[in-house]
MMTF fields as JSON, N, C-alpha, C and O atoms, coordinates in Angstrom:
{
  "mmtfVersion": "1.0.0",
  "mmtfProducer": "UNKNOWN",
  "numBonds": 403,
  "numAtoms": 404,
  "numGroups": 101,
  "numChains": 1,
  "numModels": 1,
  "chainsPerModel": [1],
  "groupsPerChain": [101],
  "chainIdList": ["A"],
  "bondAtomList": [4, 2, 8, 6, 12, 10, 16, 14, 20, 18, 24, 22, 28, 26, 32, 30, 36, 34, 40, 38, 44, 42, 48, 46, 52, 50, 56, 54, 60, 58, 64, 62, 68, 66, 72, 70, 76, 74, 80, 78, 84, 82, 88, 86, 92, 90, 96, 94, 100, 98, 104, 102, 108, 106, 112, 110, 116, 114, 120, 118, 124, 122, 128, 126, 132, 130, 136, 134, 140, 138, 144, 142, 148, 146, 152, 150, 156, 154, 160, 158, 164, 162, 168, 166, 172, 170, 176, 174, 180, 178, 184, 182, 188, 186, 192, 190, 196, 194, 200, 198, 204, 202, 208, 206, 212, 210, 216, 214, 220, 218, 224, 222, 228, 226, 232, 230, 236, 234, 240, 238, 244, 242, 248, 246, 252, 250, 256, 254, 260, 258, 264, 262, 268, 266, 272, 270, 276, 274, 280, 278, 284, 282, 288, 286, 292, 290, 296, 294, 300, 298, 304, 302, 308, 306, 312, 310, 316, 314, 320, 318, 324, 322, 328, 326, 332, 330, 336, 334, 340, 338, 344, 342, 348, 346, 352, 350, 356, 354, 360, 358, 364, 362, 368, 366, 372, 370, 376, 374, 380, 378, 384, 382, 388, 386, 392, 390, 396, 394, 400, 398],
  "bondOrderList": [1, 1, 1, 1, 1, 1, 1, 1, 1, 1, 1, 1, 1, 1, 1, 1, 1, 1, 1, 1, 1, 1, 1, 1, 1, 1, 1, 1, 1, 1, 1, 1, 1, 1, 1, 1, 1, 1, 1, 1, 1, 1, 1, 1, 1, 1, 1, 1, 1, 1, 1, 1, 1, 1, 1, 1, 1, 1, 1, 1, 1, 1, 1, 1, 1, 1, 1, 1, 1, 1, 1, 1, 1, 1, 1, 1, 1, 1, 1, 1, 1, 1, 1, 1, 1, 1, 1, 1, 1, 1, 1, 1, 1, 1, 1, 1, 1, 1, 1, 1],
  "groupList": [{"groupName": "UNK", "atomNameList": ["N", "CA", "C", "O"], "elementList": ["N", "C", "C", "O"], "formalChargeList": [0, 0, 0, 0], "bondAtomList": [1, 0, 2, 1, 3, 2], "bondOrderList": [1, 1, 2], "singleLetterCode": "X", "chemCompType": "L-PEPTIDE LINKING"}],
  "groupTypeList": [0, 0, 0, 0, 0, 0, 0, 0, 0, 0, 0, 0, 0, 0, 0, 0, 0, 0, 0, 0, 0, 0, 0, 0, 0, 0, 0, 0, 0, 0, 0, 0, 0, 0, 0, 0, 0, 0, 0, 0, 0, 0, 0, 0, 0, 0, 0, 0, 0, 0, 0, 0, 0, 0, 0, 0, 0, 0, 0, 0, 0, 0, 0, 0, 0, 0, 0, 0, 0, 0, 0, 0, 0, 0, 0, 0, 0, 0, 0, 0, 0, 0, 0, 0, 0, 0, 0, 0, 0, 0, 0, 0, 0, 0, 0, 0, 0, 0, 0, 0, 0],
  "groupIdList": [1, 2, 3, 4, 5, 6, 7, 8, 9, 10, 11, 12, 13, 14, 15, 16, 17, 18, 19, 20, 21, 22, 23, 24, 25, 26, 27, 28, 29, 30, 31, 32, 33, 34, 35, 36, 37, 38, 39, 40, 41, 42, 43, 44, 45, 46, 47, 48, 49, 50, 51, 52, 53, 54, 55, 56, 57, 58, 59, 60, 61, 62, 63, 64, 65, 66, 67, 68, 69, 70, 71, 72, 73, 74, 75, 76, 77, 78, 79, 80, 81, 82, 83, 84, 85, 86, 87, 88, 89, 90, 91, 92, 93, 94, 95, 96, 97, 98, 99, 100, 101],
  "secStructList": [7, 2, 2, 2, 2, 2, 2, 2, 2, 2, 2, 2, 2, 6, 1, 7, 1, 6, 6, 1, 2, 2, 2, 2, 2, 2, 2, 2, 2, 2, 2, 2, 2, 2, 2, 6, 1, 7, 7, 2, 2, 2, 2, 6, 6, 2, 2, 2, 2, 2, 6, 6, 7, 7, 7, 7, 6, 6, 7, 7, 2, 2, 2, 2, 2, 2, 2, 2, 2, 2, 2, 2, 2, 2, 2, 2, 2, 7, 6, 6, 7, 7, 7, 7, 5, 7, 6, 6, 1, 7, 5, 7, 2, 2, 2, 2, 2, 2, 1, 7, 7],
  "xCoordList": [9.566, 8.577, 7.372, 6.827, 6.84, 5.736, 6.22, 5.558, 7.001, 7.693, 7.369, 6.627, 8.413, 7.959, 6.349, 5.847, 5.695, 4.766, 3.931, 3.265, 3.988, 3.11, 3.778, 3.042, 4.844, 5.361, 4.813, 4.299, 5.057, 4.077, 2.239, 1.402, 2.076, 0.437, 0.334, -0.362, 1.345, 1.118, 1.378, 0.408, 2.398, 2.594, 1.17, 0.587, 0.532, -0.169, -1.649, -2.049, -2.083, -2.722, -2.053, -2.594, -1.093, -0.18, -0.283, -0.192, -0.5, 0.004, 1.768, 2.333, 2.345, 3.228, 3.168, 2.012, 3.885, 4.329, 3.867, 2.762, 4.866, 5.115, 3.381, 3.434, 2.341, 1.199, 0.425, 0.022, 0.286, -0.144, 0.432, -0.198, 1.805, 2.575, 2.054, 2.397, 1.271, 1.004, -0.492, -0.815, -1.332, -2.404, -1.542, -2.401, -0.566, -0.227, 0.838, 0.987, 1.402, 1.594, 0.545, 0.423, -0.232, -1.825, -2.666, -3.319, -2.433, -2.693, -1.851, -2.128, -0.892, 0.679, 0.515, 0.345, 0.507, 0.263, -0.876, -0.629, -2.433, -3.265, -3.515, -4.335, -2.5, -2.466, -1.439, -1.558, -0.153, 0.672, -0.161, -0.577, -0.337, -1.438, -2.817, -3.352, -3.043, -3.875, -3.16, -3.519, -1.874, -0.88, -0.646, 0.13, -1.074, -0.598, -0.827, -0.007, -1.648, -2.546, -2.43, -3.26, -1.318, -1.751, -2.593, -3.494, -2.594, -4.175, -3.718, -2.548, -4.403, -4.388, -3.065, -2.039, -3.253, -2.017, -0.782, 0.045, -0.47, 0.382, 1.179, 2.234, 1.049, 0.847, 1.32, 2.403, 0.514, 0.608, 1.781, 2.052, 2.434, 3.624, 4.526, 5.255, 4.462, 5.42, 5.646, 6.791, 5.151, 5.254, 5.568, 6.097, 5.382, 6.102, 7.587, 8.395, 7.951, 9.261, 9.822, 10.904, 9.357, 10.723, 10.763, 11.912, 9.728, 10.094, 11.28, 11.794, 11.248, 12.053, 13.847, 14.817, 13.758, 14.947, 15.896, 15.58, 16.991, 18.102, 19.13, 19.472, 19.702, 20.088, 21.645, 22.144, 22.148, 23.853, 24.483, 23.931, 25.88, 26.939, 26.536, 26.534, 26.263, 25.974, 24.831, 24.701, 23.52, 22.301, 22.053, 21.851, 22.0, 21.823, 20.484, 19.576, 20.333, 18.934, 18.124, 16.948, 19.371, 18.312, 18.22, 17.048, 19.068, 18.711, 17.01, 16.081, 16.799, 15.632, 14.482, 13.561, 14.504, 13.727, 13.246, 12.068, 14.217, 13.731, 13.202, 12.524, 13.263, 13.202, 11.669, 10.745, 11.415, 10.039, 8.929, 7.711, 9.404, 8.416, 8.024, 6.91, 9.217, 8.574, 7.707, 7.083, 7.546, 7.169, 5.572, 4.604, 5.367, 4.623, 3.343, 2.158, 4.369, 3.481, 3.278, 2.505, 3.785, 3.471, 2.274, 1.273, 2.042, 0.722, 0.163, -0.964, -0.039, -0.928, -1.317, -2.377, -0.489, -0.947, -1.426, -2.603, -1.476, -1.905, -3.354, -4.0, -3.869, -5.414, -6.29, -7.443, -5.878, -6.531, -6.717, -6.913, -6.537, -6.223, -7.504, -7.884, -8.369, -9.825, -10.057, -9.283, -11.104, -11.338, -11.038, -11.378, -10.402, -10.473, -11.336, -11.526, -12.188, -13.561, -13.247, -12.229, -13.466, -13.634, -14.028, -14.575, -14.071, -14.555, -16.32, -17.014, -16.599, -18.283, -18.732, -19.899, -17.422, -18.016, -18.062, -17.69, -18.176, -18.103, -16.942, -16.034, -16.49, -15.476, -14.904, -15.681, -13.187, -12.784, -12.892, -12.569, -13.399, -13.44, -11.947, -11.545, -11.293, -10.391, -9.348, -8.945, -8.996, -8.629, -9.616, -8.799, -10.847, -11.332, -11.62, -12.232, -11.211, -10.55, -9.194, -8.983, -8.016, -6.72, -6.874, -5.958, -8.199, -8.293, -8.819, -8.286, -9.441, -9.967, -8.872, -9.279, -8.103, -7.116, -6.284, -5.353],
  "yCoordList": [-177.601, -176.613, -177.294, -176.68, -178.586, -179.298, -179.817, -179.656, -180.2, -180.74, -179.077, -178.942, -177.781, -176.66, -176.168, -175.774, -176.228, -175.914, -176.729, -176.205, -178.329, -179.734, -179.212, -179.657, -178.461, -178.227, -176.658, -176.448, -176.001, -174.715, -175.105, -174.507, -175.923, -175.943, -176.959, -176.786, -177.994, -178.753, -177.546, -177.223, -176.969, -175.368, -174.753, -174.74, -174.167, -173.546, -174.34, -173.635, -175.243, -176.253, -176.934, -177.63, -176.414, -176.796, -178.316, -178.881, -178.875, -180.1, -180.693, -179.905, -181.951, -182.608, -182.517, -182.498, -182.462, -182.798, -184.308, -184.689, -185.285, -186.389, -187.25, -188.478, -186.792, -187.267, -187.694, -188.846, -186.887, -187.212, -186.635, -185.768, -187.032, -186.36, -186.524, -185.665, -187.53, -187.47, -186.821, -186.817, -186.168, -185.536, -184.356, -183.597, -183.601, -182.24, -181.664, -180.607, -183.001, -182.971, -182.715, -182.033, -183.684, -183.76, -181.71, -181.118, -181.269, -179.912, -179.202, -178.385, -179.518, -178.11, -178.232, -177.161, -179.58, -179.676, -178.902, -178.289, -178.767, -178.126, -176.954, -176.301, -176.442, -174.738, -173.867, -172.749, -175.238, -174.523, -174.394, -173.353, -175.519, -175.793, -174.27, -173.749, -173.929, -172.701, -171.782, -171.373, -171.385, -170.567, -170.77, -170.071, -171.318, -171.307, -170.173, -169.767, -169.776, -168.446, -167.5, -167.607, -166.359, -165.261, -164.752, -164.824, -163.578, -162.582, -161.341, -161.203, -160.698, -158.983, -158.574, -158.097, -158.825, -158.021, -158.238, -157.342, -159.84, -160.28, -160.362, -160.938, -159.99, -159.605, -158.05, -157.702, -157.196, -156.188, -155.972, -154.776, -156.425, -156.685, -156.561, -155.586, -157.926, -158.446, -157.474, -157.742, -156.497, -155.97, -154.617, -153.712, -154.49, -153.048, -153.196, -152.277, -154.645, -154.687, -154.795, -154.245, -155.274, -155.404, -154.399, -153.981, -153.555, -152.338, -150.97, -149.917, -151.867, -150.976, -151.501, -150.929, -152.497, -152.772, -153.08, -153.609, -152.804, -152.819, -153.91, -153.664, -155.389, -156.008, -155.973, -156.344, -155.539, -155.159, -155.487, -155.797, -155.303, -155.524, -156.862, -157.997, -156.652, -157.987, -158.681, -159.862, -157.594, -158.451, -159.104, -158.374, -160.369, -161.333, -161.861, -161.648, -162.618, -163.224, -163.853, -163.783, -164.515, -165.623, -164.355, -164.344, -163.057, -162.591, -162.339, -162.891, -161.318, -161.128, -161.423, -160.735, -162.913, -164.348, -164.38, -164.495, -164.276, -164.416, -163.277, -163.556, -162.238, -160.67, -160.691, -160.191, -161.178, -160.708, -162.073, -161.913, -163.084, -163.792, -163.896, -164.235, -163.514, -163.127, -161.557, -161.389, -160.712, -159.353, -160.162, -159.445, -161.047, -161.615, -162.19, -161.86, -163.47, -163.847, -162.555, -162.936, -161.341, -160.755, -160.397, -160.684, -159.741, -159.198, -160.235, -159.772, -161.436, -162.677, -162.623, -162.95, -162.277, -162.383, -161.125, -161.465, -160.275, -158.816, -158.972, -159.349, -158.448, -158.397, -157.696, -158.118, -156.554, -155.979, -155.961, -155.063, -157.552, -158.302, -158.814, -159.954, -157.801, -158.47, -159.462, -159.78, -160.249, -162.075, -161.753, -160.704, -162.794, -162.662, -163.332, -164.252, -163.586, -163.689, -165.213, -165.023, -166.04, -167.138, -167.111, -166.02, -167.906, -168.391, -168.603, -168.896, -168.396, -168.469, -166.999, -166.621, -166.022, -164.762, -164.908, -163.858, -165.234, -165.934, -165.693, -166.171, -165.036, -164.204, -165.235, -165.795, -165.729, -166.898, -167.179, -166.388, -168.432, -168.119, -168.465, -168.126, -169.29, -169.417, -168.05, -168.022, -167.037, -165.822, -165.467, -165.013, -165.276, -164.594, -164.821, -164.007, -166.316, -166.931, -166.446, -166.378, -166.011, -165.827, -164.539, -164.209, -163.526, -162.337, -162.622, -161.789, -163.238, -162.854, -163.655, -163.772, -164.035, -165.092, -163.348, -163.43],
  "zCoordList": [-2.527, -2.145, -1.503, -0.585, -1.898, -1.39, 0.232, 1.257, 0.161, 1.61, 2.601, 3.574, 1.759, 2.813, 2.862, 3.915, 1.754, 2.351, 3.29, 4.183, 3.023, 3.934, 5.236, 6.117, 5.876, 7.114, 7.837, 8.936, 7.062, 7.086, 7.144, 7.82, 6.495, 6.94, 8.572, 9.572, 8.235, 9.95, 11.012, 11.697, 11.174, 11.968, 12.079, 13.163, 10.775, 11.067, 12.172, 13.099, 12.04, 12.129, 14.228, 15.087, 14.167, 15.667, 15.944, 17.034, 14.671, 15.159, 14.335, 13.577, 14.603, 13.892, 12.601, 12.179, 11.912, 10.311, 10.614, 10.228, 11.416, 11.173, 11.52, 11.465, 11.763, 12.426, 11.108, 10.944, 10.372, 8.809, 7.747, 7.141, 7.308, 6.349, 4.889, 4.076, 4.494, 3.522, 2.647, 1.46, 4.261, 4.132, 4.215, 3.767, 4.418, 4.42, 3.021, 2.409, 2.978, 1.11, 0.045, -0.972, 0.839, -0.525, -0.153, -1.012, 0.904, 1.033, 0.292, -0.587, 0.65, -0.057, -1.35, -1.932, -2.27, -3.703, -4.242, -5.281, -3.613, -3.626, -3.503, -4.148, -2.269, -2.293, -3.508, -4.009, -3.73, -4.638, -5.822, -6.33, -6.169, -7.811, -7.698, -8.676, -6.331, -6.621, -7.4, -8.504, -6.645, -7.094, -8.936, -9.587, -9.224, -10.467, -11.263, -12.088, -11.097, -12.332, -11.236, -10.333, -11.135, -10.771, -10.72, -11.555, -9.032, -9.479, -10.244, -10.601, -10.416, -11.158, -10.244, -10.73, -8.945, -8.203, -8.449, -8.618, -8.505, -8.731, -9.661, -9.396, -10.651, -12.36, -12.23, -12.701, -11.614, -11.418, -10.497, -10.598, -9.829, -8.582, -9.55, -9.736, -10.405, -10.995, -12.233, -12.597, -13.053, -13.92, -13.139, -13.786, -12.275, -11.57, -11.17, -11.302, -10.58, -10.005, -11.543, -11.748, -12.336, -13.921, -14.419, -14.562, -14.899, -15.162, -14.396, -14.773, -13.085, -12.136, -12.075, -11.581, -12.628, -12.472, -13.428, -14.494, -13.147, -14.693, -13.902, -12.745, -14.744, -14.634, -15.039, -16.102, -14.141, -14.426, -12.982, -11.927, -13.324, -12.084, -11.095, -11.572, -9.949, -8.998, -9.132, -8.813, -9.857, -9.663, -10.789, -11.759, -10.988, -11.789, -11.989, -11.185, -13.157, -13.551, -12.146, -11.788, -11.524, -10.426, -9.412, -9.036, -8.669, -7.99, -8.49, -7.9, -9.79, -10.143, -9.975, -9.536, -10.472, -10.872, -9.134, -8.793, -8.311, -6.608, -6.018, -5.029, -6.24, -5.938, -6.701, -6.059, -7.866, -8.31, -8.022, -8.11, -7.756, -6.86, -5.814, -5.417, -5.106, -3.678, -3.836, -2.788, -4.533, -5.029, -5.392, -5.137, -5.747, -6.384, -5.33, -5.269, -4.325, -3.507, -2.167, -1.288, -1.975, -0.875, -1.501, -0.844, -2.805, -3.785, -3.654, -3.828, -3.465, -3.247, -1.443, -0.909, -1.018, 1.005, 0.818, 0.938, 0.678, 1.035, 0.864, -0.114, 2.508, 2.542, 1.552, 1.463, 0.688, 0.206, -1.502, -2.321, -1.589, -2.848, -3.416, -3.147, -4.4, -4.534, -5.102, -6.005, -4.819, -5.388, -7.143, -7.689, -7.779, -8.957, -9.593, -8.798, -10.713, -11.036, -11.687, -12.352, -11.765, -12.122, -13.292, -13.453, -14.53, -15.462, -15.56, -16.534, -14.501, -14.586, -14.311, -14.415, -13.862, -13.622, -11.815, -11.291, -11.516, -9.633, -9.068, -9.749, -7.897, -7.773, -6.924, -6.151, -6.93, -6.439, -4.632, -3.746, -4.503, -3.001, -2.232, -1.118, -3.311, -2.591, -2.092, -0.929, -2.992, -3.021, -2.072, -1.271, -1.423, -0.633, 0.321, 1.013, 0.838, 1.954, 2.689, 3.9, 1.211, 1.411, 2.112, 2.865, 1.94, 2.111, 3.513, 4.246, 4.065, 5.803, 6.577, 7.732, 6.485, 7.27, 8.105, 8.906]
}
């Protein structure tokens, strides 16, 4: 996942992967490690898609497990995802960065 995202940020950025690969690792580790603590939405994503779904016949645990994280990070891209409040009460900037992009 660190490799796809260090390639996804050189893309975004329009330059090479290969120009500074180990400054776009040291980014991807940083944006995933944001990811760690869901926001309200995401939580909220994720507790709407399980309640909705019954696990029988073809769809299996890992379909799920993939179906509610991606459910997860679209509730993380979606512009209208409010900053979540930090531990000091200070509403996150990084989340409200994710919001004007």
């Amino acid at each position: 996942m660190v490799e796809r995202v260090a390639e996804a940020i050189a893309q975004a950025n329009r330059e090479p992967f290969y120009l500074s690969p180990e400054l776009y690792r040291q980014m991807a580790r940083a944006a995933i490690e944001a990811m760690r603590e869901p926001t309200e939405a995401m939580t909220r994503a994720g507790v709407d898609f399980a309640l909705g779904v019954s696990l029988s016949g073809e769809y299996r645990w890992p379909d799920y497990i993939g179906d509610m994280h991606r459910r997860q990070i679209d509730a993380a891209l979606a512009p209208d995802t409010p900053p979540r409040p930090n531990s000091d009460g200070v509403g996150d900037t990084a989340n409200r960065e994710e919001q004007s992009i």
